[in-house]
N, C-alpha and C positions, 0 to 999 in steps of 0.2 A: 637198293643199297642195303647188304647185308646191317643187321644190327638198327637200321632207322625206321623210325614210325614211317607210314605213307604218310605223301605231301599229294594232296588233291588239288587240282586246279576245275573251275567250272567257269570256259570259256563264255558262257553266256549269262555271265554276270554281270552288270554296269557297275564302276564308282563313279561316284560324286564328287568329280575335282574341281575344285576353282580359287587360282591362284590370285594373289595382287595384281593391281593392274598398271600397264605403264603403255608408253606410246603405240598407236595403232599402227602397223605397218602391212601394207601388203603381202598377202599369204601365196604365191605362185605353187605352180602342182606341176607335177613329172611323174611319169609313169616309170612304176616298178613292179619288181617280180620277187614276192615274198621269199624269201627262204623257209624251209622245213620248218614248219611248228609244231612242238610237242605237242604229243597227246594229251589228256585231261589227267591221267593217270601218271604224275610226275617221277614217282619216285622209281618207277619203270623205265623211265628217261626214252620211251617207245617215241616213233618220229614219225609222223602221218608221210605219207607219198603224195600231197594233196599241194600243189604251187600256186598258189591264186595269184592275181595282178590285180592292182589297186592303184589309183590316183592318191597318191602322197604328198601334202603338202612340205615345204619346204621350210624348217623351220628359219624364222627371220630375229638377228639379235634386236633387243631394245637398246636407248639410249645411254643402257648401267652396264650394257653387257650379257642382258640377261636373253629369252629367248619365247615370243610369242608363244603361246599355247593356243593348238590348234579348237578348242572348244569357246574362245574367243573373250575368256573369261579372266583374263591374265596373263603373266609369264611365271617362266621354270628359272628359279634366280638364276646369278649370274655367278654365285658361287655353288659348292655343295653345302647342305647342312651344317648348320653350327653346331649339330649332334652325331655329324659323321663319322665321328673317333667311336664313340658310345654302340654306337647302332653297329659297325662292320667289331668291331671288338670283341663284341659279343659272339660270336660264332661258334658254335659249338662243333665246328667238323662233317655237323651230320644234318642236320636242318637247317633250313636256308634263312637268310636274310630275307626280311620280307617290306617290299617298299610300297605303303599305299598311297598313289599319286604321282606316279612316277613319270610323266610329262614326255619330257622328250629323252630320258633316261639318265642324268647327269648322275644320279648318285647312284646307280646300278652301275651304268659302265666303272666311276670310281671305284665301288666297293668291290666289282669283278678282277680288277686292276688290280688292286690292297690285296687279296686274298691268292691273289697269281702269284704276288710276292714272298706274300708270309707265309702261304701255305702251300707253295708248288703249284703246280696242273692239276687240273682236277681229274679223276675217275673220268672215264669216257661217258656214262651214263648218271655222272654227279649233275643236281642242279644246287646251286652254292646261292643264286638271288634270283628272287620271284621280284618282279614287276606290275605292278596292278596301276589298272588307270580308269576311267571311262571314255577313254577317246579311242577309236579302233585303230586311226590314224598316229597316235605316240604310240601303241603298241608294235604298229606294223613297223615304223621309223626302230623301237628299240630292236626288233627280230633283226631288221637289217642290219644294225651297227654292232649288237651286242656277241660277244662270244657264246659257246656252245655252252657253256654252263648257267647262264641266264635265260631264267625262263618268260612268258608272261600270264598274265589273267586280265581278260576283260571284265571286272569288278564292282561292288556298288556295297558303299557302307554308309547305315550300320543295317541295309536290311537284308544285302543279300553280298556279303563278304567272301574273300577268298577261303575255301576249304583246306587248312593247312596245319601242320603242325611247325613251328617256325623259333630257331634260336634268337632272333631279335626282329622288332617292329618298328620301321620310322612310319610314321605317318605326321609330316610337313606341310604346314601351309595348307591346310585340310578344314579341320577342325572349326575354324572362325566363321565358314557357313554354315556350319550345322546347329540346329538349337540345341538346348542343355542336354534334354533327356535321349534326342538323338546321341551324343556326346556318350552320354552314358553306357547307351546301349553297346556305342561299338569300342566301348572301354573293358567290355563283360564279352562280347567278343574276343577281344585281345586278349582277355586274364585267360579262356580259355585255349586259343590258339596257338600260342607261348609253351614250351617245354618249363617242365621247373629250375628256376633259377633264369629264365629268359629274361631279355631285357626289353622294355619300350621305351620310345623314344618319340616325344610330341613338342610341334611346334608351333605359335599361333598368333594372331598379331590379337597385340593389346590397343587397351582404351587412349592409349600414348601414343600409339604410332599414327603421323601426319600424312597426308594424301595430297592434299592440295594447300599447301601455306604462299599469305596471301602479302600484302606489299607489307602487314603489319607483322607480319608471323604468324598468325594464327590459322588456321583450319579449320572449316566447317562443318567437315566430315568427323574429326578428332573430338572438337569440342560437344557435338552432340553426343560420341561414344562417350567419352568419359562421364557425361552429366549423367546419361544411360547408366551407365553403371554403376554411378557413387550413390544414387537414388535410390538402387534395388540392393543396395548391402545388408547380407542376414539370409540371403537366397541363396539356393544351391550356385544356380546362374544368376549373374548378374546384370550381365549384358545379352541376355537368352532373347528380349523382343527383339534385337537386332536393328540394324539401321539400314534406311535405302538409301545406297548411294545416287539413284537415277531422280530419286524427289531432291534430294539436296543439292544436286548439281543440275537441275532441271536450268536451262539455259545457259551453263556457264561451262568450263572445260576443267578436264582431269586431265593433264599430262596427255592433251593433243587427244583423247579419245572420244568418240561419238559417243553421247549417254545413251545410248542403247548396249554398246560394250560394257556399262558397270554394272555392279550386281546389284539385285534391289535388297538385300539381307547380309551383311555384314556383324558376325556376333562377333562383339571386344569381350576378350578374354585374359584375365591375369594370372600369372603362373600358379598365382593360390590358389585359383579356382579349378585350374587344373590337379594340382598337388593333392586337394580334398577330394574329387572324383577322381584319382588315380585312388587311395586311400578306403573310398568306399567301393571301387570296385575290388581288395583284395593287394591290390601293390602294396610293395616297401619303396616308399620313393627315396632316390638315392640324390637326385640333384634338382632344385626350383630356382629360379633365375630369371630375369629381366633386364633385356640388352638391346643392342640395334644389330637385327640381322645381318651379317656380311653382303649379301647376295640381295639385298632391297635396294631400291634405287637413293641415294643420300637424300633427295624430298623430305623422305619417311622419315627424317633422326628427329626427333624430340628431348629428352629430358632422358634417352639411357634407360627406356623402359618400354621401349617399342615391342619386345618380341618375348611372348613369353615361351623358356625352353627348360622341359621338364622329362627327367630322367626317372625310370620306374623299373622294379623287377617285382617279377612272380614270385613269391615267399615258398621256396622249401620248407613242403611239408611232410612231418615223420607219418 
């Protein structure tokens, strides 16, 4: 694309996604036949001649609507982002939207959607949203559903991230596994990745948000995080040791799932702790906020501060 920086992709990079988790459902498989996938060299929009065939699982909805993730670690809500205004907004024309965790693609197909509308078809050789996941399988799934102007990356942050130059970054539903200084890292990642003036966009469950509430209301999962947290206040992180949901649930059930399906590392995260590491990695944060996700199953509401969702941009500079 005449006038834009190169957009790199390095298909053999893992992310580290893992989403909330809701009821287990049988995952069935059907064989397909990949479509053309770009080259690594994106902004050449070059199309390899190369058709693999893959066993594909079939994504299955959960009980809120939302949608099993095939790494068996969660689902892909059952909405888009409650930052999906902020994130496709951003666009600058020329560098893509950049989604890390992109599951079975819900906020790619949207934003390729939005962007059809407001901003016409794209160039024949435009790519307008990159897709990053660590699952090969929601990659292969996005190839197949996703229009020609969506690309993907097989990914893995914060160590070995997409090569990009990118108008805006959601990274959803991410964040709460990773520990602080991970966090960090792939926060200094993002400042660099971002054009100037770029925007990122982070989502993450808090020390508030409920998993398993019980005949009393209370949650064992929830009230560990939050003790975790208010204990370690004056930290960068505060919920950085993390919780294991498979010791805490050791004999009893999460919404119908095998504890072997929960994660053993769970970081609760508050928007100010996001706000202050967006802050020190170099952002102007524009929006800090604590809400109840649209797209989590109703379980999860608490007290209206389930989700912490945090708006940041790259500071132009002279």
């Amino acid at each position: 694309r005449a006038g834009g920086d190169p957009v790199l992709l390095h298909p053999s990079f893992t992310l580290g996604v893992f989403i909330s988790s809701a009821v287990v459902v049988g995952q069935p498989h059907r064989r397909v036949r990949r479509r053309a996938v770009r080259s690594a060299t994106v902004h050449t929009a070059a199309v390899s001649d190369t058709v693999e065939e893959m066993d594909l699982p079939t994504p299955h909805a959960t009980s809120n609507g939302g949608r099993m993730t095939n790494n068996k670690k969660g689902m892909e809500m059952s909405t888009t982002s409650p930052l999906f205004d902020e994130w496709v907004q951003a666009f600058d024309g020329i560098h893509p939207l950049v989604d890390i965790g992109c599951a079975w693609g819900k906020n790619v197909f949207e934003a390729a959607k939005v962007l059809a509308k407001t901003r016409g078809p794209p160039a024949a050789t435009a790519v307008r949203v990159m897709a990053c996941d660590c699952d090969e399988a929601h990659l292969a799934y996005t190839r197949a559903h996703a229009p020609p102007d969506v690309a993907t990356a097989f990914a893995r942050v914060p160590d070995a991230p997409p090569a990009v130059t990118a108008s805006s970054i959601l990274i959803g539903e991410v964040l709460h596994f990773v520990e602080g200084h991970a966090i960090d890292k792939t926060l200094a990642w993002a400042h660099d990745a971002l054009v100037p003036g770029g925007v990122l966009c982070l989502t993450a469950g808090t020390p508030w948000a409920k998993f398993v509430p019980g005949a009393s209301g209370m949650c064992p999962i929830q009230a560990v995080a939050q003790s975790l947290w208010e204990a370690n206040q004056g930290k960068d992180w505060p919920g950085s040791q993390g919780v294991n949901h498979q010791e805490l649930m050791a004999g009893a059930s999460l919404f119908n799932m095998p504890n072997d399906q929960l994660p053993t590392y769970l970081h609760p995260i508050a928007a100010e702790d996001l706000s202050r590491a967006c802050e020190r990695a170099g952002f102007e944060v524009l929006l800090k906020r604590e809400q109840i996700h649209p797209g989590w199953p109703p379980a999860s509401a608490n007290n209206g501060r389930e989700n912490a969702q945090v708006v940041a941009r790259k500071v132009v500079r002279a």
